[in-house]
DOFIMAR-640836 format. One line per field, with one value per residue (C-alpha): chain; residue in one letter; x, y, z; residue number from 0. Coordinates in Angstrom, 1 decimal, decimal comma. Layout:
BEGIN
chain (A|...);
res (a|...);
c1 (X|...);
c2 (Y|...);
c3 (Z|...);
n (NUM|...);
This chain:
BEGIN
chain (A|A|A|A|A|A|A|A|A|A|A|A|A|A|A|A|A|A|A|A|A|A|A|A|A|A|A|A|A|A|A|A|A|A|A|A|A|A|A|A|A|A|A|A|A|A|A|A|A|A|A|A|A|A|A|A|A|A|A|A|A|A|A|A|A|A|A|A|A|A|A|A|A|A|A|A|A|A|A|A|A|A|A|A|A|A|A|A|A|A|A|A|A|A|A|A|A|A|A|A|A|A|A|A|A|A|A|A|A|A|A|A|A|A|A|A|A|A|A|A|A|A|A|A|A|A|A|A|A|A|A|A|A|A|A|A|A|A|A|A|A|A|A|A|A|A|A|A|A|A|A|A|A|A|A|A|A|A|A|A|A|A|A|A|A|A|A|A|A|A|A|A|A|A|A|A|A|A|A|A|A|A|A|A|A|A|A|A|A|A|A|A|A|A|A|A|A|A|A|A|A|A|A|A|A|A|A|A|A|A|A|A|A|A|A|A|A|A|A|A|A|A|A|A|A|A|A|A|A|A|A|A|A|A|A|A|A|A|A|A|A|A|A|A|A|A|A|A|A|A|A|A|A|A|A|A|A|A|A|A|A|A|A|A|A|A|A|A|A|A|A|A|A|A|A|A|A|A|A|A|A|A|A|A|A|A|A|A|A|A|A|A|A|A|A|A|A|A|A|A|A|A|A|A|A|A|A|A|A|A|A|A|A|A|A|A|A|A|A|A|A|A|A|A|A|A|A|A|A|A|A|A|A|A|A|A|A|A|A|A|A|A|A|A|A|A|A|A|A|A|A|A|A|A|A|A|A|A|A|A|A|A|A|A|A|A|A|A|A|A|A|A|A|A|A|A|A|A|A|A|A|A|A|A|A|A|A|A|A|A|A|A|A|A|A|A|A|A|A|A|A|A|A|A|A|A);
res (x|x|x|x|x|x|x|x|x|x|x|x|x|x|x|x|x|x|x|x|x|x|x|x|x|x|x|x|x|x|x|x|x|x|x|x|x|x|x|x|x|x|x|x|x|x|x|x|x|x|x|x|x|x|x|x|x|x|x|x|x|x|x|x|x|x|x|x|x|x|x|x|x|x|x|x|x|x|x|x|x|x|x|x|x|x|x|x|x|x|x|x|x|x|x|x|x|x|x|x|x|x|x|x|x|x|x|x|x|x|x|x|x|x|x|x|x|x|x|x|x|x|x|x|x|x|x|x|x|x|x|x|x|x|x|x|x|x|x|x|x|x|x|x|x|x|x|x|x|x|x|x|x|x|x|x|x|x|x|x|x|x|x|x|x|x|x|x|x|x|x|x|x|x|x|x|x|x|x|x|x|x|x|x|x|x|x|x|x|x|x|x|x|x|x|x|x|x|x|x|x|x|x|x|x|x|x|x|x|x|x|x|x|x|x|x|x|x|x|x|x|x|x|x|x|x|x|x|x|x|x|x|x|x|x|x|x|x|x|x|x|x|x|x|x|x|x|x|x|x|x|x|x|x|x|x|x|x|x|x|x|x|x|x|x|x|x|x|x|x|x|x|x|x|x|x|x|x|x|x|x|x|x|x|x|x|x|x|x|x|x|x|x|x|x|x|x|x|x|x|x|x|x|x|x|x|x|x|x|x|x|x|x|x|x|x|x|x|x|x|x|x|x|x|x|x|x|x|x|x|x|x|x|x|x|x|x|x|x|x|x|x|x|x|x|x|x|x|x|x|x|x|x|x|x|x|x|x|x|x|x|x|x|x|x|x|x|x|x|x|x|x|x|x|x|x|x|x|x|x|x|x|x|x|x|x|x|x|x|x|x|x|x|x|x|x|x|x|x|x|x|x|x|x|x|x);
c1 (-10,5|-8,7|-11,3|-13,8|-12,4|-10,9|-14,9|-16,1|-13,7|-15,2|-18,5|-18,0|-15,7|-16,9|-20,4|-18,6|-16,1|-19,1|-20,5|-18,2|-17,7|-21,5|-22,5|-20,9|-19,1|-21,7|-20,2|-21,4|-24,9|-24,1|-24,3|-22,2|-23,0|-20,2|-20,8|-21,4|-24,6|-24,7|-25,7|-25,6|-28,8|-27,6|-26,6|-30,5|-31,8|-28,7|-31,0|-34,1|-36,6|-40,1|-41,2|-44,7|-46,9|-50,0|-53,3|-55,5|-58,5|-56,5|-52,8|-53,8|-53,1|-50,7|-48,5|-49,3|-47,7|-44,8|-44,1|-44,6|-41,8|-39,6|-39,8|-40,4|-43,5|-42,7|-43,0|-45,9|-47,8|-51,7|-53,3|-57,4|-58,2|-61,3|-63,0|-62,3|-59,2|-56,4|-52,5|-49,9|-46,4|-43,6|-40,8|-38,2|-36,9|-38,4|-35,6|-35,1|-37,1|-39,6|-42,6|-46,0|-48,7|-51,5|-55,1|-58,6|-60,9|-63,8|-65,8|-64,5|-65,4|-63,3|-63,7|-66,1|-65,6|-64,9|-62,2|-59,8|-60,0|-58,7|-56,0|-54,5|-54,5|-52,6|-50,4|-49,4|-49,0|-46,6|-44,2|-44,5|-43,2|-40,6|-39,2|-40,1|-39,1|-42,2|-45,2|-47,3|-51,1|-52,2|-55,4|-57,4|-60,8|-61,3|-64,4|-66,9|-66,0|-70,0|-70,2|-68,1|-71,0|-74,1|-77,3|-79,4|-79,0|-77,1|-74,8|-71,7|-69,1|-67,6|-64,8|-63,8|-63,6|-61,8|-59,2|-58,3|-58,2|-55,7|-53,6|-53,4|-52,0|-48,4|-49,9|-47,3|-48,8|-52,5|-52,4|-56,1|-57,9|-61,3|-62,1|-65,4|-65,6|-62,6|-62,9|-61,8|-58,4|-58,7|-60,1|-56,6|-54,9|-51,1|-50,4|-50,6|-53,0|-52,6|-56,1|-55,8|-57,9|-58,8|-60,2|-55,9|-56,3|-60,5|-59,2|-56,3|-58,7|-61,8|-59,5|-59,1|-62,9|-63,2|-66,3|-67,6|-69,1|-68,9|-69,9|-69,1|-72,1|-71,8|-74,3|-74,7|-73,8|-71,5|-69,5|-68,9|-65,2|-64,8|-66,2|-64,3|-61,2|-61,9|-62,9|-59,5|-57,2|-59,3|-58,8|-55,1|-55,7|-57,0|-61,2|-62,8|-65,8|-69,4|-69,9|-73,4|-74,7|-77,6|-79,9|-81,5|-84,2|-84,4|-87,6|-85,8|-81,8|-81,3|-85,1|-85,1|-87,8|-87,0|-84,3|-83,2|-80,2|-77,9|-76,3|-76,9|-76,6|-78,5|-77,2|-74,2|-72,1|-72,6|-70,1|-71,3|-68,5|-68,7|-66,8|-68,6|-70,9|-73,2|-76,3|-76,5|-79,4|-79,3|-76,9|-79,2|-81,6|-79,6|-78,2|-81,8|-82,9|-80,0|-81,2|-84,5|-82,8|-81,9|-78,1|-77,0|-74,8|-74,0|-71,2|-70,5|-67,3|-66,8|-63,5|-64,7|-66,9|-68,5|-71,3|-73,6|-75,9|-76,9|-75,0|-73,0|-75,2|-78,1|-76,1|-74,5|-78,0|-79,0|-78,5|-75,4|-73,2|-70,3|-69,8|-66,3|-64,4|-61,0|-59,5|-59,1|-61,8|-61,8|-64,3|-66,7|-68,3|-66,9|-67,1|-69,4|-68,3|-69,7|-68,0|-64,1|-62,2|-59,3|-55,9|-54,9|-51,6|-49,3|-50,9|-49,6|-46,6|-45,5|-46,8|-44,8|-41,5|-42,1|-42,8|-39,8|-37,7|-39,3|-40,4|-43,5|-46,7|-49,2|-46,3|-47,3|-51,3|-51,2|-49,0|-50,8|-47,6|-46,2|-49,6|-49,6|-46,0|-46,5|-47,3|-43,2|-41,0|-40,3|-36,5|-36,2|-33,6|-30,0|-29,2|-25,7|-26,2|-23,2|-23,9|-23,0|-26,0|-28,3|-31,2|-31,7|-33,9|-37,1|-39,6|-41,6|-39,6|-36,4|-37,4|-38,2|-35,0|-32,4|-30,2|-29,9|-29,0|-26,6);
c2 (24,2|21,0|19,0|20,0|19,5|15,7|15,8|16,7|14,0|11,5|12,4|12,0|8,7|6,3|6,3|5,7|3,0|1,3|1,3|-0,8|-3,1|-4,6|-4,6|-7,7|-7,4|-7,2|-10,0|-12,6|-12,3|-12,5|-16,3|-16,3|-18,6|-20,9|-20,7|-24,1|-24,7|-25,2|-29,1|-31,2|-30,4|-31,3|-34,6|-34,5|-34,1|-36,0|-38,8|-37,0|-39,6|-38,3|-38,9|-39,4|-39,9|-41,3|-40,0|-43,0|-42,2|-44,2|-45,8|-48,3|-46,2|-43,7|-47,6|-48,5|-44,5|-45,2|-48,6|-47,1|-44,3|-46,7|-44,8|-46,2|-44,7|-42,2|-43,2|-41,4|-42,6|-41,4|-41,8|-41,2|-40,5|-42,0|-38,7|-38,5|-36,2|-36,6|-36,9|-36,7|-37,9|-37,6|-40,3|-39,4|-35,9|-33,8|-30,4|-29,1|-31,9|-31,8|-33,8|-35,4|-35,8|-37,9|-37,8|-38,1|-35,8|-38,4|-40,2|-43,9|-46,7|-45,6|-42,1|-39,5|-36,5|-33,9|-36,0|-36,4|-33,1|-32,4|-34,4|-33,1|-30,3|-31,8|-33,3|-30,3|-28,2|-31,0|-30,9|-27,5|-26,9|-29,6|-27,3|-29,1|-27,3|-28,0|-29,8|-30,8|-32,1|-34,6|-34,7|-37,1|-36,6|-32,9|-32,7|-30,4|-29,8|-29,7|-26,7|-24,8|-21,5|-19,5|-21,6|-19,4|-16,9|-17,0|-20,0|-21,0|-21,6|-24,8|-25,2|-22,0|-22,2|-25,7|-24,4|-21,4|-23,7|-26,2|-23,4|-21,1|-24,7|-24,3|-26,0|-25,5|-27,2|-29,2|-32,1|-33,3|-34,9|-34,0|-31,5|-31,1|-27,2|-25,6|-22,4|-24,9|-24,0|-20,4|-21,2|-21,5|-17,7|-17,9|-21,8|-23,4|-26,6|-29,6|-30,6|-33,9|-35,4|-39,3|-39,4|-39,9|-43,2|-43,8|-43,3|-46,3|-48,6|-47,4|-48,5|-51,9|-52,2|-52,2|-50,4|-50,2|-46,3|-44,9|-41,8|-39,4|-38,2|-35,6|-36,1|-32,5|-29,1|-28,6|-31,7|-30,7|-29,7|-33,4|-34,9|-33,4|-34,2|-37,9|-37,4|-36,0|-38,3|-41,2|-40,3|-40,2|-43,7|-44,1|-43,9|-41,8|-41,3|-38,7|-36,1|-35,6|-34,0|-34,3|-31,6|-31,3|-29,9|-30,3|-29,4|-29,6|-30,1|-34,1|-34,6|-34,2|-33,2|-33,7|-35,1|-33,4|-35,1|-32,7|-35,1|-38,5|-41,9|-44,3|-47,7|-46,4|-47,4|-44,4|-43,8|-41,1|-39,5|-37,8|-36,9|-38,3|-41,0|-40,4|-42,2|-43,5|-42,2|-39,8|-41,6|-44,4|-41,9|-40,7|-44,3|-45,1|-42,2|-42,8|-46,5|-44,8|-42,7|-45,7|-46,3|-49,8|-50,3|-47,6|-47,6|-45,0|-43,6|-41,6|-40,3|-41,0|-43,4|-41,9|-44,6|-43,2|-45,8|-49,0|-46,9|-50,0|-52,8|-50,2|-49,2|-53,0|-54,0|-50,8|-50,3|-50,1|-52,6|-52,1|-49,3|-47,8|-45,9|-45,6|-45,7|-42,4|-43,2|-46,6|-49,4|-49,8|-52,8|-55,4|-55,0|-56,7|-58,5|-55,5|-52,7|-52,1|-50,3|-48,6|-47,1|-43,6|-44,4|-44,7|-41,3|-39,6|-40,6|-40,0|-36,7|-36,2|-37,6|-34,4|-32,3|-33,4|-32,8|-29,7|-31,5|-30,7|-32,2|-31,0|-32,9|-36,1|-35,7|-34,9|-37,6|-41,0|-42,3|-41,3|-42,1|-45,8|-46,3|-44,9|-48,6|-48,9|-48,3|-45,0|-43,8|-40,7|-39,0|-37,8|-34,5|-35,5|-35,5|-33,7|-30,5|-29,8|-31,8|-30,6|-28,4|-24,6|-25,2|-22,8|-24,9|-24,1|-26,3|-24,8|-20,8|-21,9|-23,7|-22,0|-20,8|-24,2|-26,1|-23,4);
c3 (7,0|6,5|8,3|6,4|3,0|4,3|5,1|1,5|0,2|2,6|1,4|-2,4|-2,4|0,5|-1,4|-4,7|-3,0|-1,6|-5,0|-6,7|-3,7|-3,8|-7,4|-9,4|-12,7|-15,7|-17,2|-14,7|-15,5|-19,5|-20,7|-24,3|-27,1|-25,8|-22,3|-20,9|-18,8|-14,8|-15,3|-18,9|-20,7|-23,5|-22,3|-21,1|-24,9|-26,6|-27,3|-29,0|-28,4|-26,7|-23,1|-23,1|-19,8|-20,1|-17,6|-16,9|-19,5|-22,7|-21,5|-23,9|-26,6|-25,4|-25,0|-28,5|-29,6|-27,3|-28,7|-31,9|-31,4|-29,6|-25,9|-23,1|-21,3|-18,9|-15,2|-13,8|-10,3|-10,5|-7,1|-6,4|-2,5|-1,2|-1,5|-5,2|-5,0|-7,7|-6,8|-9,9|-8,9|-11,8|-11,0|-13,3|-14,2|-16,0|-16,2|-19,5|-21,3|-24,0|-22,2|-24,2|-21,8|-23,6|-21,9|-24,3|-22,2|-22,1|-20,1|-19,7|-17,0|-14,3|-14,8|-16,4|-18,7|-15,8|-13,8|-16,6|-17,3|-13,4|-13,9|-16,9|-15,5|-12,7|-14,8|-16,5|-13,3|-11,9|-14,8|-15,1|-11,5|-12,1|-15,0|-18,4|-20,7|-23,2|-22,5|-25,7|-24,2|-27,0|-26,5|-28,9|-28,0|-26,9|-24,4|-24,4|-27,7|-28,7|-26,6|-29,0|-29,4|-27,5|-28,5|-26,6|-23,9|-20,2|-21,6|-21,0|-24,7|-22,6|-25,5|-25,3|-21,1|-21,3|-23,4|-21,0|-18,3|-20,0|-21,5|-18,0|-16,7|-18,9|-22,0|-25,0|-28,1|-28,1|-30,5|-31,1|-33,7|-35,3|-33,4|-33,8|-35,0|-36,7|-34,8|-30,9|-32,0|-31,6|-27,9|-27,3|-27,6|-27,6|-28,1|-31,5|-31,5|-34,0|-35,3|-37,1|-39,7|-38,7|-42,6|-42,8|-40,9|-42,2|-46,5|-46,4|-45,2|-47,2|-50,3|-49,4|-49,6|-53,1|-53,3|-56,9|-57,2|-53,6|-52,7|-49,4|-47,6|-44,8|-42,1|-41,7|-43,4|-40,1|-41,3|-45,4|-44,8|-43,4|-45,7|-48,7|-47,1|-47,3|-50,7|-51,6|-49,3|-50,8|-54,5|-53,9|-53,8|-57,4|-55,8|-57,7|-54,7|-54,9|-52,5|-51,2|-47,9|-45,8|-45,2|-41,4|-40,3|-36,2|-34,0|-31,2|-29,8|-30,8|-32,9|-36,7|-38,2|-41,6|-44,0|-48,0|-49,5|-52,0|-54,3|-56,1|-54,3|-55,9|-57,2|-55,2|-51,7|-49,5|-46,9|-44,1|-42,5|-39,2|-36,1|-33,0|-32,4|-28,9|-29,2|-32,6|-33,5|-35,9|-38,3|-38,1|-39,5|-42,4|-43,0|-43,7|-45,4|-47,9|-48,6|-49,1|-51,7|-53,6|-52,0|-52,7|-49,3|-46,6|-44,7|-41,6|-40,5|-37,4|-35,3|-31,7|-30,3|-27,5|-27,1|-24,6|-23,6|-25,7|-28,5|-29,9|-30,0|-31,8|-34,4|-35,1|-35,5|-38,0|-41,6|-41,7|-43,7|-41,4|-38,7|-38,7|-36,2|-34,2|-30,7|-29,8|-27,0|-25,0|-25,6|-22,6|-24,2|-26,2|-29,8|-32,2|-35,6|-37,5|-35,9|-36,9|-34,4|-36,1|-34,3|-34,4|-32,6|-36,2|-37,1|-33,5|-33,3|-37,0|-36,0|-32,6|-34,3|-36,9|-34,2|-32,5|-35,3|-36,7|-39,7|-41,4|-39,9|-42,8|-45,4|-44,0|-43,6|-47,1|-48,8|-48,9|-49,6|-46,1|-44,8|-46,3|-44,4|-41,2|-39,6|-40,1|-37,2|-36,7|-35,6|-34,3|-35,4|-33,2|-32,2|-32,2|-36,1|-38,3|-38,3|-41,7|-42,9|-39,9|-41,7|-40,6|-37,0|-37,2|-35,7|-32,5|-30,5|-31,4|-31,0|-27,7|-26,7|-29,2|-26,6|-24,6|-28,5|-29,0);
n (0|1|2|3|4|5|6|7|8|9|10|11|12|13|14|15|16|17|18|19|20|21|22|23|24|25|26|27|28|29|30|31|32|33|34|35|36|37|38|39|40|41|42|43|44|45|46|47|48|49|50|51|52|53|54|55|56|57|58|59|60|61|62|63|64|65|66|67|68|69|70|71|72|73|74|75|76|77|78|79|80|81|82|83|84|85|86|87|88|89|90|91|92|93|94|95|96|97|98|99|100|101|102|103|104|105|106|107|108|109|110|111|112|113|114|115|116|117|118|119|120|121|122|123|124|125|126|127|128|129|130|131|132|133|134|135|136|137|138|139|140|141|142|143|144|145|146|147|148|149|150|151|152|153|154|155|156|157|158|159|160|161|162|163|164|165|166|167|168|169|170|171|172|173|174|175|176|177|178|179|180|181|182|183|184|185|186|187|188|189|190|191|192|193|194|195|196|197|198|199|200|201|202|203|204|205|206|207|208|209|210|211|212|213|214|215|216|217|218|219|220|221|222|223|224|225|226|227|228|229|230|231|232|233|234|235|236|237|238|239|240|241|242|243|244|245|246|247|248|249|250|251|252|253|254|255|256|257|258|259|260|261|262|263|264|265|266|267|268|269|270|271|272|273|274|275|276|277|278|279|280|281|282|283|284|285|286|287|288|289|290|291|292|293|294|295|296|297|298|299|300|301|302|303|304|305|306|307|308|309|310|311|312|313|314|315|316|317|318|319|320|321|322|323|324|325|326|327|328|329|330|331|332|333|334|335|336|337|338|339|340|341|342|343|344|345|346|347|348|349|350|351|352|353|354|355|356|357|358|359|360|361|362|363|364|365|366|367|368|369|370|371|372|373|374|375|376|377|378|379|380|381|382|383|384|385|386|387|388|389|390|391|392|393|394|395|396|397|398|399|400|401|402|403|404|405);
C-alpha cells in the first residue's frame, strides 16, 4: 500500500519538478524600456548622417547627394563575371543601420535597362541579410515605368511586376522622381514610395529666364497634372505663366496622326513640359506645331533624358530655343551648347535629410523658399539632441525602430 502511494507521488511531482527545471524565467525573454541592447546600436545611429551606396548606373550623382549631405559614400565592391553575372560585396556594417541604396533603372553605356535592375536587387538582398535595419531604394529614373497598363490582350503591366520584384527584395521606402503615371506607386502594396516632381528643380531656373508672357504646354493629356504643377511652383516666383495642352491623335504606338492645341500661345514663349525624352520625335512635333500656332519661342522641359539613338543631336538641331533637362539619367554623348543639363542631387538629399529626421518632405516641395536654398549645405541634425526640445517622433522611420531609440 505504501509503495504504491510513494508511486502516485512519484508520478505527480517528478513531471512537475522537471517542469520548472527546463523552462527559463519569463522575464529573460522580456526586454524593458531601459534594458540596454546586446551590442551599442545606439552608438551605431549616434551620428544621424545617411549611408548611401551607389549601383554603377549613376555614382556620379549618388557622389554629388553624398557630398551634398556631408557622408561619405558607403563602401560597396560591385563585381561582373565574364558570363555577365553580378556580385554585391558590402564592406562596412550594415547592423541596425538606416541604408540608401541609389540606382536609376536605365540603360546606360556599361549596362542596359535589365542589368541594373539585377543588381538592385542584389544590392538590397545583401544588406538585407546583413541586417539593415531600413533600406530606402532611390530610384530616380523608374524603368519600365511606360509599361504602367494592358494596351491590348496577353500583356505583361511591367511597372506593376518591377515593383513586386524590388519590394519582395526587403525594399522599405522607393524615392523616385516623375514617375511617369501616378498610379506606379500603388505597384508597390505595403511600402510607401516618394514620387518627386523635377518641375521643383525645372521652375527656379525657368525664372531666371525672364520670359515675357510664357505659357505651359502639356505634350499630352497624360501629362496635365505636370504641367499645372510647374505652373504653380513657377508663379510662386512672381511668373504669371498660360496653360495649354496638346491634343493627340496616334494611328499607331509612336505615329501621330494629328495635332489640336487647347489654349492660347501665340505672340507667347511656350514651354512644353514632359517626363521622358526617348527619341525626340514627338516633341519635335508639338514644338513645331506650336510655332505654327503663332508661339514666339518654345522651350522644352523634361525629367529624364533617355536618348535612344541620335536623340540629342535631333532635338539640339529642332525648334527648340533651348532643350532642358536633368541628371537623373547619365549622358551617353557629350552635350551640345543648346541643351542644359540640370542636377536633381540638391532636391534628394534635402529630401533624405527630412526623411531621416522625420521632417516633412511635401513642406519643402511646396515652399520655393526652401526650394531656392536647398544648394546650401545641408547638416543633418544629432540624435544626441536635448531631449526636452526633441519633437514627438511619428515618422516612418521611427514606428519602425521605436524600441531600439527608446
Amino acid at each position: 500500500m505504501k509503495k504504491s502511494l510513494y508511486y502516485l507521488v512519484a508520478l505527480i511531482l517528478i513531471p512537475a519538478l522537471q517542469l520548472n527545471a527546463t523552462q527559463p524565467a519569463a522575464t529573460t525573454h522580456t526586454t524593458s524600456a531601459t534594458s540596454q541592447p546586446a551590442y551599442p546600436i545606439a552608438e551605431q545611429k549616434k551620428n544621424n548622417i545617411p549611408r548611401i551606396f551607389s549601383g554603377s548606373a549613376n555614382p556620379k550623382l549618388a557622389s554629388k547627394v553624398s557630398e551634398i549631405l556631408s557622408a561619405t559614400p558607403g563602401d560597396i565592391n560591385i563585381k561582373r563575371f565574364n558570363d555577365g553575372e553580378i556580385s554585391i560585396q558590402y564592406n562596412e556594417n550594415l547592423r541596425g543601420k538606416n541604408i540608401y541604396l541609389f540606382q536609376p533603372t536605365c540603360t546606360t553605356a556599361q549596362a542596359d535597362v535589365d542589368k541594373h535592375i539585377m543588381e538592385l536587387f542584389f544590392m538590397t538582398k545583401a544588406a538585407r541579410r546583413a541586417s539593415a535595419d531600413t533600406i530606402t531604394a532611390i530610384i530616380p529614373y523608374f524603368g519600365y515605368a511606360r509599361q504602367d497598363r494592358k494596351t491590348s490582350a496577353r500583356v505583361t503591366i511591367s511597372a506593376s511586376d518591377v515593383a513586386s520584384f524590388l519590394e519582395f527584395a526587403g525594399i522599405n521606402r522607393v524615392i523616385s522622381i516623375d514617375l511617369h503615371c501616378g498610379q506606379i506607386q500603388g505597384f508597390f502594396k505595403d511600402i510607401p514610395v516618394d514620387n518627386l516632381p523635377a518641375s521643383v528643380v525645372f521652375a527656379p531656373y525657368i525664372a531666371t529666364l525672364n520670359l515675357k508672357n510664357p505659357v505651359i504646354v502639356s505634350p499630352d493629356a497624360g501629362g496635365a497634372e505636370r504641367a499645372r504643377k510647374l505652373q504653380t511652383l513657377v508663379a510662386k516666383y512672381g511668373i504669371n505663366a498660360g496653360y495649354a495642352m496638346i491634343v493627340k491623335e496616334r494611328a499607331a504606338p509612336g505615329v501621330i496622326e494629328k495635332m489640336d492645341l487647347l489654349g492660347d500661345v501665340k505672340g507667347k514663349d511656350a514651354i512644353i513640359i514632359d517626363d521622358i525624352c526617348d527619341t525626340g520625335g514627338t516633341l519635335i512635333k508639338a514644338g513645331e506645331e506650336l510655332l505654327k500656332r503663332g508661339a514666339k519661342s518654345v522651350y522644352v522641359c523634361f525629367t529624364h533624358p533617355v536618348f535612344s539613338k541620335d536623340a540629342i543631336k535631333t532635338l539640339c538641331d529642332s525648334c527648340f530655343t533651348q532643350v532642358i533637362t536633368t541628371d537623373t539619367i547619365p549622358l551617353r554623348h557629350a552635350a551640345p551648347g543648346k541643351l542644359v543639363v540640370l542636377s536633381v542631387a540638391p532636391m534628394l538629399a534635402e529630401v533624405i535629410k527630412r526623411i531621416q529626421n522625420d521632417d516633412s518632405v511635401s513642406e519643402y516641395l511646396n515652399n520655393p523658399t526652401l526650394v531656392s536654398s536647398h544648394l546650401a549645405p545641408l547638416k543633418m541634425e544629432s540624435k544626441e539632441q536635448d531631449k526636452s526640445k526633441e519633437k514627438p517622433r511619428t515618422g516612418f522611420f521611427s514606428n519602425l525602430t521605436k524600441k531600439i531609440w527608446s
